[in-house]
CHARMM-style PDB file with segment names, atoms N, HN, CA, C and O in Angstrom:
ATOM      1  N   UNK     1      14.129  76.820   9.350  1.00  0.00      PROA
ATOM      2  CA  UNK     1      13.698  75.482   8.994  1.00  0.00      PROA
ATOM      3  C   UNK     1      14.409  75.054   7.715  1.00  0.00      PROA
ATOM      4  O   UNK     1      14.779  75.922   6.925  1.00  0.00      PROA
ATOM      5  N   UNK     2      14.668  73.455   7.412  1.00  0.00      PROA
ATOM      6  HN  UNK     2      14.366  72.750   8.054  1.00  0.00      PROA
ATOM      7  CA  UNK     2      15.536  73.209   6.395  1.00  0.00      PROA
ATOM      8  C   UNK     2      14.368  72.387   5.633  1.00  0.00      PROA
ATOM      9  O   UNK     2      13.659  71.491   6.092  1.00  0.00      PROA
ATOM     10  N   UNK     3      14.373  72.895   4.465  1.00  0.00      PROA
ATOM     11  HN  UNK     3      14.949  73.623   4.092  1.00  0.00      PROA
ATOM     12  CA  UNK     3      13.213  72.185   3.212  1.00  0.00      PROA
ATOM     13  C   UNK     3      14.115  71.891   2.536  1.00  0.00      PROA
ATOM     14  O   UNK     3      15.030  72.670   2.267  1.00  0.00      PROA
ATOM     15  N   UNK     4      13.996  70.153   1.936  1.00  0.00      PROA
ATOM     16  HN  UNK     4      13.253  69.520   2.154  1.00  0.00      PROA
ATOM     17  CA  UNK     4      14.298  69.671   0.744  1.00  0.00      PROA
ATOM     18  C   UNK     4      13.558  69.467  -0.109  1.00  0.00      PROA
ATOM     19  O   UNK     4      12.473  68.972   0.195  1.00  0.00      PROA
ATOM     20  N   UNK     5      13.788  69.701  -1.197  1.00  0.00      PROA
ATOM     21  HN  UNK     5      14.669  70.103  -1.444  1.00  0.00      PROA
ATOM     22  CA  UNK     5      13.342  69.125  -2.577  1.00  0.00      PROA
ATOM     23  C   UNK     5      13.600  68.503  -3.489  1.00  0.00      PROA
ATOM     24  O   UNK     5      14.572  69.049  -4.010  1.00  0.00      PROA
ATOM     25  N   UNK     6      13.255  67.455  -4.165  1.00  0.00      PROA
ATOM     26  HN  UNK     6      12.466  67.011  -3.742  1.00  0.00      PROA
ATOM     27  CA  UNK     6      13.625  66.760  -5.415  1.00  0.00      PROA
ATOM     28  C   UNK     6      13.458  67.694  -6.489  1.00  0.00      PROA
ATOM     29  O   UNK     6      12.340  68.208  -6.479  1.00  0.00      PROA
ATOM     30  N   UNK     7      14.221  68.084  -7.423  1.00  0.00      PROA
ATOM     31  HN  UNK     7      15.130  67.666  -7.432  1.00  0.00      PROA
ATOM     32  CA  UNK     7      13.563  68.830  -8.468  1.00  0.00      PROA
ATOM     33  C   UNK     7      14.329  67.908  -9.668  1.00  0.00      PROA
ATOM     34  O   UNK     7      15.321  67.194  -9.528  1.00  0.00      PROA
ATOM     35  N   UNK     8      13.359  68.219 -11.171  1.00  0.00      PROA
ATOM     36  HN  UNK     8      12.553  68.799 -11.286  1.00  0.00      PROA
ATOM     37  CA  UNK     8      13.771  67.654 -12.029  1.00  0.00      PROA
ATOM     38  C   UNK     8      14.498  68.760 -12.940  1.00  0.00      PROA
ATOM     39  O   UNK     8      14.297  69.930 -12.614  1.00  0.00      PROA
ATOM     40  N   UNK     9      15.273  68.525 -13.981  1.00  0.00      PROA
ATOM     41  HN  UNK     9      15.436  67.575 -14.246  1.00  0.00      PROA
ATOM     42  CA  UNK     9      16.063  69.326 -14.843  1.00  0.00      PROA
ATOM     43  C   UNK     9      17.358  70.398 -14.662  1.00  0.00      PROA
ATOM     44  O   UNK     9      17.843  71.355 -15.265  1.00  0.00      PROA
ATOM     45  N   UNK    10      17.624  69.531 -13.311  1.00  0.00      PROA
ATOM     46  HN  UNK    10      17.231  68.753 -12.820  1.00  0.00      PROA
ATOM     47  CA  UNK    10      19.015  70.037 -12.850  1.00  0.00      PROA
ATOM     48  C   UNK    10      19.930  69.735 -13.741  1.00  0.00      PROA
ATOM     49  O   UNK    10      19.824  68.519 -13.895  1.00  0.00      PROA
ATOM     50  N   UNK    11      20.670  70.086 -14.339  1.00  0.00      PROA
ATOM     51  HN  UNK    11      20.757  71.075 -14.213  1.00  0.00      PROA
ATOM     52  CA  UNK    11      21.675  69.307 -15.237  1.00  0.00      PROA
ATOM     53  C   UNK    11      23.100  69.706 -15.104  1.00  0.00      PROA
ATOM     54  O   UNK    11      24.028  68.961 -15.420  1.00  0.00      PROA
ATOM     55  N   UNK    12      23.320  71.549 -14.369  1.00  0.00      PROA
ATOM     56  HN  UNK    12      22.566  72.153 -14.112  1.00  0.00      PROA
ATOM     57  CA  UNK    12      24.627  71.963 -14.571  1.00  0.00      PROA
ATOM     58  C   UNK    12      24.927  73.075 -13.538  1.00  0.00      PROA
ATOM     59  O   UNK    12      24.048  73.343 -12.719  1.00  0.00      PROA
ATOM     60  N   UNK    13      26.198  73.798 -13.514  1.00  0.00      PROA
ATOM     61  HN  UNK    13      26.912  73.580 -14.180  1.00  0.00      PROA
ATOM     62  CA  UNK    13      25.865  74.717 -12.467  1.00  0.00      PROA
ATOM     63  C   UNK    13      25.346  75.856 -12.885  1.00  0.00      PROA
ATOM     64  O   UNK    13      25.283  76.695 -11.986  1.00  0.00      PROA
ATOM     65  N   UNK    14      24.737  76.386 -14.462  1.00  0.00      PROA
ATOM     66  HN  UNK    14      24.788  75.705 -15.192  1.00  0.00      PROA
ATOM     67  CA  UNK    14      24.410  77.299 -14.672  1.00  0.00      PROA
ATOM     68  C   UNK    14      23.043  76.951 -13.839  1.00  0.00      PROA
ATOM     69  O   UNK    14      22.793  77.706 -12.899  1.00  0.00      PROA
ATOM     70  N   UNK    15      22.039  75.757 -14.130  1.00  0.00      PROA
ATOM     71  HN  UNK    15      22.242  75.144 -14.893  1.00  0.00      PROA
ATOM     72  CA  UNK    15      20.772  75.557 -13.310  1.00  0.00      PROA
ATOM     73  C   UNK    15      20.757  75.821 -11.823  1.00  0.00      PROA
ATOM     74  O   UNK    15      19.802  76.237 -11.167  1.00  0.00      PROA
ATOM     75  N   UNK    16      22.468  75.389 -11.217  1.00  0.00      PROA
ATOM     76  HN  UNK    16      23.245  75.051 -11.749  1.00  0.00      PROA
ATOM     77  CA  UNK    16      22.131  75.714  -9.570  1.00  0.00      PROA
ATOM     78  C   UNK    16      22.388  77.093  -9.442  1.00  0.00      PROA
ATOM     79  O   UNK    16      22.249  77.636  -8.346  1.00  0.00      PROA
ATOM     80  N   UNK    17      22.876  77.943 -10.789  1.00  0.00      PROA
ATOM     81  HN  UNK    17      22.989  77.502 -11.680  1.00  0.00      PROA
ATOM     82  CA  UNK    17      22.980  79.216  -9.832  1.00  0.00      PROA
ATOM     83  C   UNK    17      21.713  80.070 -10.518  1.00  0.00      PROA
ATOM     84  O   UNK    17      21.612  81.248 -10.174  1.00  0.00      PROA
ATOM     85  N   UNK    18      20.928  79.634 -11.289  1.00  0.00      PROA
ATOM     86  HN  UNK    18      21.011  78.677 -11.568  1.00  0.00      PROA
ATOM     87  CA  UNK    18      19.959  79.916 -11.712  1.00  0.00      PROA
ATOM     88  C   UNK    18      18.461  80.143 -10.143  1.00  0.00      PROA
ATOM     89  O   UNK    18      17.851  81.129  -9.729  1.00  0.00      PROA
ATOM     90  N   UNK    19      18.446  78.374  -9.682  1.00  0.00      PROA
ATOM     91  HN  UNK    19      18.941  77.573 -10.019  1.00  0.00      PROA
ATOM     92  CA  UNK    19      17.948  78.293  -8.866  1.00  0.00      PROA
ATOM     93  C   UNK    19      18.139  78.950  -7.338  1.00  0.00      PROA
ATOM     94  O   UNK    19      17.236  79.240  -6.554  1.00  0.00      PROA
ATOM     95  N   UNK    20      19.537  79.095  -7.154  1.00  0.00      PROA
ATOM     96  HN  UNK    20      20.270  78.859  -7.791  1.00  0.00      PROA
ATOM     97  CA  UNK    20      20.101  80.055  -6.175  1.00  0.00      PROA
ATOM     98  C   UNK    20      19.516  81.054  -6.175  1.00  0.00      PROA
ATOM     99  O   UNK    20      19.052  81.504  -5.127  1.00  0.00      PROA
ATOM    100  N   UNK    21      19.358  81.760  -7.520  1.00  0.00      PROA
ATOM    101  HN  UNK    21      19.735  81.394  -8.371  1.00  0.00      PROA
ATOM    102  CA  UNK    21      19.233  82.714  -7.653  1.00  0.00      PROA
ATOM    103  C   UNK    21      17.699  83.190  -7.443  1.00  0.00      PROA
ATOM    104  O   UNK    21      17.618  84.308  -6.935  1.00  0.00      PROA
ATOM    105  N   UNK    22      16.597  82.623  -7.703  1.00  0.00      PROA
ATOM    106  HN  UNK    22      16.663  81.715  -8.116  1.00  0.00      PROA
ATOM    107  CA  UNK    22      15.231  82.753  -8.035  1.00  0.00      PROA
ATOM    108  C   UNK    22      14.866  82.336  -6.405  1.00  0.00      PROA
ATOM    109  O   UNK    22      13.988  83.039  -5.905  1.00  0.00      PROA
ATOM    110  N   UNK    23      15.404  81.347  -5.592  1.00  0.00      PROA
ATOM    111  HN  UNK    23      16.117  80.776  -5.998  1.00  0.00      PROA
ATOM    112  CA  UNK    23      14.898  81.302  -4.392  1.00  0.00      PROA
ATOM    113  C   UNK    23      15.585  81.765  -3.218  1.00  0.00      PROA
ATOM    114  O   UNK    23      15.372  81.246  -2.122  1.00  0.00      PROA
ATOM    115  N   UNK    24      16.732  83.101  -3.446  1.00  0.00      PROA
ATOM    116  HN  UNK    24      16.905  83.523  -4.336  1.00  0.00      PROA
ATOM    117  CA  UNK    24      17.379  83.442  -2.635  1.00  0.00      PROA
ATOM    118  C   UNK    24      16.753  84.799  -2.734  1.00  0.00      PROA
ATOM    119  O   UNK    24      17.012  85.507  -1.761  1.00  0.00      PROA
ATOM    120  N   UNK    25      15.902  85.420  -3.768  1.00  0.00      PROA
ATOM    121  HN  UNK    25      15.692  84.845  -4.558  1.00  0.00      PROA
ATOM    122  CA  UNK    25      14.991  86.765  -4.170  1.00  0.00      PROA
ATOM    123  C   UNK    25      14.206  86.727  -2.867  1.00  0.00      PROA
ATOM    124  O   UNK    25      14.052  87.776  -2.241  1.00  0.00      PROA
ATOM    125  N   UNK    26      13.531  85.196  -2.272  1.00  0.00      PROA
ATOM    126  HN  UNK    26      13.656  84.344  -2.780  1.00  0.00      PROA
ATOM    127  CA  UNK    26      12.350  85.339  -1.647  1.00  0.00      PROA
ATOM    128  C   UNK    26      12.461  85.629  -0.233  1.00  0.00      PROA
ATOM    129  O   UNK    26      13.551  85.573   0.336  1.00  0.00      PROA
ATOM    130  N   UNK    27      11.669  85.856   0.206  1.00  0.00      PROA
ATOM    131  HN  UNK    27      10.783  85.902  -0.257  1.00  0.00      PROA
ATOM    132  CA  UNK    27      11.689  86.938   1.543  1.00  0.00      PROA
ATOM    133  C   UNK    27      11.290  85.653   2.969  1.00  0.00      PROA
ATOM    134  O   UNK    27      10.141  85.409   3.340  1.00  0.00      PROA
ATOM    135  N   UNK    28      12.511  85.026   3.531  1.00  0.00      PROA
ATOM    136  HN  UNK    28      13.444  85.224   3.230  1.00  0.00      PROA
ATOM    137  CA  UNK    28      12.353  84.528   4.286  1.00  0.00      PROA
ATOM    138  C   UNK    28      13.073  83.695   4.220  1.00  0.00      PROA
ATOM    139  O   UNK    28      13.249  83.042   5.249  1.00  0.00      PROA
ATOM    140  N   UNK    29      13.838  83.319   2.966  1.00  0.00      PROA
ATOM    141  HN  UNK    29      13.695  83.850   2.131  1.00  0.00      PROA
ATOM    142  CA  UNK    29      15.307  82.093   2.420  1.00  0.00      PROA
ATOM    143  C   UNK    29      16.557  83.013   3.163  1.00  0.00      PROA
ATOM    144  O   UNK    29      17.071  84.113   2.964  1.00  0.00      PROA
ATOM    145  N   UNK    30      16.683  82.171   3.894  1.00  0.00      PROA
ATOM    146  HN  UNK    30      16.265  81.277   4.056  1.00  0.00      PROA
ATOM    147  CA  UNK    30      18.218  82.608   4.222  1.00  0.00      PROA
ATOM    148  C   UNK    30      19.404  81.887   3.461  1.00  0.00      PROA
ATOM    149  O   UNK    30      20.319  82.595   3.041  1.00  0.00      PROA
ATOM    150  N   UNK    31      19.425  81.117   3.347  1.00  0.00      PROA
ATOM    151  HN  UNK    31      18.682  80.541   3.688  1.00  0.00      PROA
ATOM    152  CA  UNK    31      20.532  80.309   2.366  1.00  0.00      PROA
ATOM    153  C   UNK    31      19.837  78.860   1.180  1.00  0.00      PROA
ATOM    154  O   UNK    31      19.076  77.908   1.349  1.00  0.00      PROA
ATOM    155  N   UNK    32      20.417  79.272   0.322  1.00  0.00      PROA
ATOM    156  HN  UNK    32      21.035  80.046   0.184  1.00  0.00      PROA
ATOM    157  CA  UNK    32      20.126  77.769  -0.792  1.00  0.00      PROA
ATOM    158  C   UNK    32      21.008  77.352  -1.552  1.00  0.00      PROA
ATOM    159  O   UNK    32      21.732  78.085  -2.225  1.00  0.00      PROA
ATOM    160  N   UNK    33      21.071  75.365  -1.517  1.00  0.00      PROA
ATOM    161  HN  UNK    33      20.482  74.770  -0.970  1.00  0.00      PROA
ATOM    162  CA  UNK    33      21.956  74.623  -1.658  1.00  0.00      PROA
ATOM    163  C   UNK    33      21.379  74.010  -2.936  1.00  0.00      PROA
ATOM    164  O   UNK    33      20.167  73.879  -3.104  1.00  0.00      PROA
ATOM    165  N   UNK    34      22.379  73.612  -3.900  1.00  0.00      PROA
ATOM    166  HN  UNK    34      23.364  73.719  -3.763  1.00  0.00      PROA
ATOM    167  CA  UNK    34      21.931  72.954  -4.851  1.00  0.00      PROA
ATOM    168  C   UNK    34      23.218  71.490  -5.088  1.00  0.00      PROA
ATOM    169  O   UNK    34      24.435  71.641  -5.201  1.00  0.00      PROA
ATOM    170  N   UNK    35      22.492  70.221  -5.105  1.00  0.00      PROA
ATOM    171  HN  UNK    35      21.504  70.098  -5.013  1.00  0.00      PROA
ATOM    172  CA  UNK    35      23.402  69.504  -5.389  1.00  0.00      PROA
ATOM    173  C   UNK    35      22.987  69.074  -6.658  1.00  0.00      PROA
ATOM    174  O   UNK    35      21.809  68.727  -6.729  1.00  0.00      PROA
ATOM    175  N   UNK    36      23.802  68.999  -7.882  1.00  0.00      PROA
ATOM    176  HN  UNK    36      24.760  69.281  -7.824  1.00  0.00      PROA
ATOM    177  CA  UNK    36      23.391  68.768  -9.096  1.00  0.00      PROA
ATOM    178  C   UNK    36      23.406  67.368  -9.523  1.00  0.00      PROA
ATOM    179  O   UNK    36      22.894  67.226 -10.633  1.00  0.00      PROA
ATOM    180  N   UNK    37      23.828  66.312  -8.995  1.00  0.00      PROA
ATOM    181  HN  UNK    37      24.244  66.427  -8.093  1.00  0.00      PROA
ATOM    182  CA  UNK    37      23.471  65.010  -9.273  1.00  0.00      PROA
ATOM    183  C   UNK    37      22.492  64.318  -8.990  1.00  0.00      PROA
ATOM    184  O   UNK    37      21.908  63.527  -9.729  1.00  0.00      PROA
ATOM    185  N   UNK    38      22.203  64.654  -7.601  1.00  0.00      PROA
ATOM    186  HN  UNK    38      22.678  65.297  -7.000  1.00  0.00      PROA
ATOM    187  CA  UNK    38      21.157  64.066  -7.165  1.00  0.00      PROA
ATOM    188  C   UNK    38      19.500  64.946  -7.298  1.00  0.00      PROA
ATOM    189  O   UNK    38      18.488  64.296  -7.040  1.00  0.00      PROA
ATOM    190  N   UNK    39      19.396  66.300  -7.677  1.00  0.00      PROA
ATOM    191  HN  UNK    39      20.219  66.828  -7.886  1.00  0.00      PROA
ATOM    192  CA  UNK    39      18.249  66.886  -7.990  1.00  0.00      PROA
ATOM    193  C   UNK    39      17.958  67.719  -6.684  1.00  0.00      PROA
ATOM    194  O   UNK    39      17.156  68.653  -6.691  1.00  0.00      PROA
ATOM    195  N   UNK    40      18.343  67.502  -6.063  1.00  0.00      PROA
ATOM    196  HN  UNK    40      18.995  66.743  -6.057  1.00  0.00      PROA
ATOM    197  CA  UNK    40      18.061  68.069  -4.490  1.00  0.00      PROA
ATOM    198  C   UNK    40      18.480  69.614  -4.378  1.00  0.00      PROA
ATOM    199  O   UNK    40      19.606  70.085  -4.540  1.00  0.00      PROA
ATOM    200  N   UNK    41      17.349  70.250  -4.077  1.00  0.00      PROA
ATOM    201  HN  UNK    41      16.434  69.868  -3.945  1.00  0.00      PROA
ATOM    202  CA  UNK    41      17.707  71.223  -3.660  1.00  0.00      PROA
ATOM    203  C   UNK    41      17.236  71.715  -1.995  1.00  0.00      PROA
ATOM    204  O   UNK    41      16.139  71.621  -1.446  1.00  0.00      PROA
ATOM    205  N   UNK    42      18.605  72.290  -1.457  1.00  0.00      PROA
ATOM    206  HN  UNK    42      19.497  72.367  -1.903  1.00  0.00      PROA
ATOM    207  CA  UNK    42      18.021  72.715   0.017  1.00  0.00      PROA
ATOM    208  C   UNK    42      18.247  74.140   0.112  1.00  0.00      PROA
ATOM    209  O   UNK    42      19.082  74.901  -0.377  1.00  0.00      PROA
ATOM    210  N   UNK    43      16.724  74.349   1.305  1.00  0.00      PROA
ATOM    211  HN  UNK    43      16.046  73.731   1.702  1.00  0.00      PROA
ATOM    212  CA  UNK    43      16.492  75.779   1.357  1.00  0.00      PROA
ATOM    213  C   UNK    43      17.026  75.777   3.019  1.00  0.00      PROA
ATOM    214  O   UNK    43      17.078  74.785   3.746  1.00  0.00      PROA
ATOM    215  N   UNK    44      17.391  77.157   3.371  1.00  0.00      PROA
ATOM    216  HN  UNK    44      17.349  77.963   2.781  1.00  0.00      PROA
ATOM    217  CA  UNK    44      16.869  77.344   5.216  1.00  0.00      PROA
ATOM    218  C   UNK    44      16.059  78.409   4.822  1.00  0.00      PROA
ATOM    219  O   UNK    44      16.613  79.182   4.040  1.00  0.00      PROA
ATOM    220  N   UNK    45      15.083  78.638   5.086  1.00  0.00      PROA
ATOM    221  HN  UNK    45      14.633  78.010   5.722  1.00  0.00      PROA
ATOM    222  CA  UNK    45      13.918  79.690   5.347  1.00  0.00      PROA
ATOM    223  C   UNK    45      13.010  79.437   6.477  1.00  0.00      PROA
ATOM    224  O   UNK    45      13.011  78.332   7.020  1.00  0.00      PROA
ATOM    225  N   UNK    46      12.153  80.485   6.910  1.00  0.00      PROA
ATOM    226  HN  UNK    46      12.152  81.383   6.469  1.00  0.00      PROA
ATOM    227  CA  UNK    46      11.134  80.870   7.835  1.00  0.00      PROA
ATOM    228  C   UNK    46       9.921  79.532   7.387  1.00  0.00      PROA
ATOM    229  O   UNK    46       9.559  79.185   6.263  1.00  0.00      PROA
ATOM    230  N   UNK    47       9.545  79.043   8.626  1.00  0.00      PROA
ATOM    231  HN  UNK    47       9.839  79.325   9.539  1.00  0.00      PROA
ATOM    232  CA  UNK    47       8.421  78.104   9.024  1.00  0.00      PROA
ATOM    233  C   UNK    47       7.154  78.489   7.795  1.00  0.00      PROA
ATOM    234  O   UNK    47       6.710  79.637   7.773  1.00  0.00      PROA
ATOM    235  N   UNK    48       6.553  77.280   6.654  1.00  0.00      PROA
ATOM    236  HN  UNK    48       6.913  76.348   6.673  1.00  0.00      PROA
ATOM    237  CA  UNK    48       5.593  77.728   6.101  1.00  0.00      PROA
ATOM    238  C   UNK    48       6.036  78.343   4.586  1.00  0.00      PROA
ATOM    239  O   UNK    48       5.378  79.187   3.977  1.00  0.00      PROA
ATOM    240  N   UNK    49       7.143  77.805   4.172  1.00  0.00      PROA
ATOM    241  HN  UNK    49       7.677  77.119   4.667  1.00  0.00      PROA
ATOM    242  CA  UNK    49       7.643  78.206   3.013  1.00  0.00      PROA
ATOM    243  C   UNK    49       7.328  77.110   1.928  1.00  0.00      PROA
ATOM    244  O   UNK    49       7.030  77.758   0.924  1.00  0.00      PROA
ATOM    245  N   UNK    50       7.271  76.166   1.723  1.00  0.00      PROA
ATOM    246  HN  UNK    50       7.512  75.640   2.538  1.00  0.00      PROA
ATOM    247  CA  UNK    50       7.625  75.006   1.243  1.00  0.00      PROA
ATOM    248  C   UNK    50       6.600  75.324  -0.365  1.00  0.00      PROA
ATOM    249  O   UNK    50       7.090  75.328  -1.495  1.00  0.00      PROA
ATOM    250  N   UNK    51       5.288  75.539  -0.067  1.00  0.00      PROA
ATOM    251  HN  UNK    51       4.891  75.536   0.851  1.00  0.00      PROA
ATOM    252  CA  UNK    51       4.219  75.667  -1.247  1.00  0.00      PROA
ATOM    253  C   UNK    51       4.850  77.035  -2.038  1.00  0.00      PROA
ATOM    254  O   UNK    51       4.655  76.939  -3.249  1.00  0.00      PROA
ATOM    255  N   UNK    52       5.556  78.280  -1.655  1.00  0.00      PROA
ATOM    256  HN  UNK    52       5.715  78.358  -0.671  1.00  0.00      PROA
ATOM    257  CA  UNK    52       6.226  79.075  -2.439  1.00  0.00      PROA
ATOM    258  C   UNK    52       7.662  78.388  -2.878  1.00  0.00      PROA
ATOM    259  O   UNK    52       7.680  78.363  -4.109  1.00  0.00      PROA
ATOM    260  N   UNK    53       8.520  77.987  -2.491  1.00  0.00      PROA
ATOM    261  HN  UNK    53       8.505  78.007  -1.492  1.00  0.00      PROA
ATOM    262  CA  UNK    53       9.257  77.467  -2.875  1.00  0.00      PROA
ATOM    263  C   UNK    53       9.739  76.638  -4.051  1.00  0.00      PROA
ATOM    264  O   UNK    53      10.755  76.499  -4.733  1.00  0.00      PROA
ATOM    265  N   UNK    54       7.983  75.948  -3.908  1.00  0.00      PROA
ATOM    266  HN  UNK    54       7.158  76.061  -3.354  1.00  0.00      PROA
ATOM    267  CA  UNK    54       8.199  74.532  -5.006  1.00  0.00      PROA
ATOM    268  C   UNK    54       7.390  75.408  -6.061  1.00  0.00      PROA
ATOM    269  O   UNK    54       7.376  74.796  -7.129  1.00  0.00      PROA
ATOM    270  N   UNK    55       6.709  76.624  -6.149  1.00  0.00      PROA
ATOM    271  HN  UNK    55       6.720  77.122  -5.282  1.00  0.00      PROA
ATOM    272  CA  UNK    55       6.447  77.529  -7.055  1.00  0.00      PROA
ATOM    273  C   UNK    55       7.319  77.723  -7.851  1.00  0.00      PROA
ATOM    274  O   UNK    55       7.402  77.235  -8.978  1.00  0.00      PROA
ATOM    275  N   UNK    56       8.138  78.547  -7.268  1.00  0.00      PROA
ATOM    276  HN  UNK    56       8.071  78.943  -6.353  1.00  0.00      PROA
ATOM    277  CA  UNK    56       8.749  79.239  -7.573  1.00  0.00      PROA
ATOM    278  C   UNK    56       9.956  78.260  -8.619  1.00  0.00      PROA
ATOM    279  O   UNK    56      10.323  78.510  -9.768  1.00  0.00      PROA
ATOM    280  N   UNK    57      10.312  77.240  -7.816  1.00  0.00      PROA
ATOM    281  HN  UNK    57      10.014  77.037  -6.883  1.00  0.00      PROA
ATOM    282  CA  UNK    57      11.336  76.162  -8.631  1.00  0.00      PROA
ATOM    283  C   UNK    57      10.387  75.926  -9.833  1.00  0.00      PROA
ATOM    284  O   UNK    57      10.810  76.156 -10.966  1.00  0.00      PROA
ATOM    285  N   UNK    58       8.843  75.376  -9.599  1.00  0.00      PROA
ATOM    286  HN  UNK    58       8.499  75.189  -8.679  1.00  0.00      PROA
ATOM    287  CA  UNK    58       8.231  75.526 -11.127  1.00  0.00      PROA
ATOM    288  C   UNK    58       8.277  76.273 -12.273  1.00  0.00      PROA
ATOM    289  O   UNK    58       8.362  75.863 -13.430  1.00  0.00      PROA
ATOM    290  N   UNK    59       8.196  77.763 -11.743  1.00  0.00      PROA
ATOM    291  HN  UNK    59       8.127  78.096 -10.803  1.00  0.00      PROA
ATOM    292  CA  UNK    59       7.926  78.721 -12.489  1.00  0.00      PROA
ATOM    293  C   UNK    59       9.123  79.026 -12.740  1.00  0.00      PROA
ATOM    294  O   UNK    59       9.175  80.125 -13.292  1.00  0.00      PROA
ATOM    295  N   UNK    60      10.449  78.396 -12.536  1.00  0.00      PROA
ATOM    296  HN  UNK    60      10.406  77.503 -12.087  1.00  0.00      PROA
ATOM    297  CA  UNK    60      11.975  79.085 -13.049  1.00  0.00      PROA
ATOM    298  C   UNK    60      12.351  77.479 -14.059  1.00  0.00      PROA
ATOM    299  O   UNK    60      13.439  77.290 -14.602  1.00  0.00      PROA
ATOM    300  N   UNK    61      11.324  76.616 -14.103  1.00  0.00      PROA
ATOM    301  HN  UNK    61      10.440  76.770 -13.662  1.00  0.00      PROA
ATOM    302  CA  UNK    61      11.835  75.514 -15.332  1.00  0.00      PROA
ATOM    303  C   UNK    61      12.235  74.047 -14.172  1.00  0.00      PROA
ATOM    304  O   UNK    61      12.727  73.005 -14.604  1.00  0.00      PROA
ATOM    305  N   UNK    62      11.954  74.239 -12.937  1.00  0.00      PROA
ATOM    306  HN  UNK    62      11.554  75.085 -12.585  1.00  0.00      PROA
ATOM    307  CA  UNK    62      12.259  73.079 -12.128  1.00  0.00      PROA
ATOM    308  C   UNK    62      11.802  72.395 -11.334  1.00  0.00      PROA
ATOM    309  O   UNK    62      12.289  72.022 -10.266  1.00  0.00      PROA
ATOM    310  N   UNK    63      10.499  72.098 -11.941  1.00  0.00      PROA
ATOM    311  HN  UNK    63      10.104  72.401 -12.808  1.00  0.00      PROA
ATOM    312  CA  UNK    63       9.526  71.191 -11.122  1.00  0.00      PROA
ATOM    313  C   UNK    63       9.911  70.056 -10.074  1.00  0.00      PROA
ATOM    314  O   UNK    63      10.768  69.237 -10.405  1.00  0.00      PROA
ATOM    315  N   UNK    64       9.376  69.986  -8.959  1.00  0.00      PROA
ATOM    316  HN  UNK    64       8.680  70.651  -8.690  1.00  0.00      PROA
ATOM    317  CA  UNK    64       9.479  68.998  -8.059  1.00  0.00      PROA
ATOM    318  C   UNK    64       8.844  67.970  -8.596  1.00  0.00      PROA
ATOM    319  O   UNK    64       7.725  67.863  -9.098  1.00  0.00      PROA
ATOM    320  N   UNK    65      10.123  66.880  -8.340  1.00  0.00      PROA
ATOM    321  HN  UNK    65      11.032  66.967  -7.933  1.00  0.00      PROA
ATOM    322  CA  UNK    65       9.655  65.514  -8.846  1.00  0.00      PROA
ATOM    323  C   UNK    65       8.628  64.649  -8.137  1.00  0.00      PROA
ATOM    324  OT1 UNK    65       8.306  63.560  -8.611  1.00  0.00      PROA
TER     325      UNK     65
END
């Protein structure tokens, strides 16, 4: 399944590989995209991810807008 997100405090690619990094740990992300202008980040993971996800972007400094 493909989840998008708005997140705020994207600013550079140290943040997308930051975020790469913190939601590619989780057990069911198969791949994650970060576009840094627009705030968007995309996941593919397993059905039922979305409430860990936007955790997890919280708890690494990148709240969904």
């Amino acid at each position: 399944m493909e989840y998008i997100i708005e997140a705020d405090n994207i600013k550079c690619g140290g943040c997308a590989s930051a975020i790469q990094d913190a939601l590619g740990k989780l057990n069911g992300v198969q791949a994650v995209s970060v576009d840094i202008e627009s705030g968007r980040v995309t996941v593919m993971a397993d059905d039922g991810l979305h409430g860990m996800l936007v955790e997890t972007l919280k708890a690494s400094g990148y709240p969904e807008k």
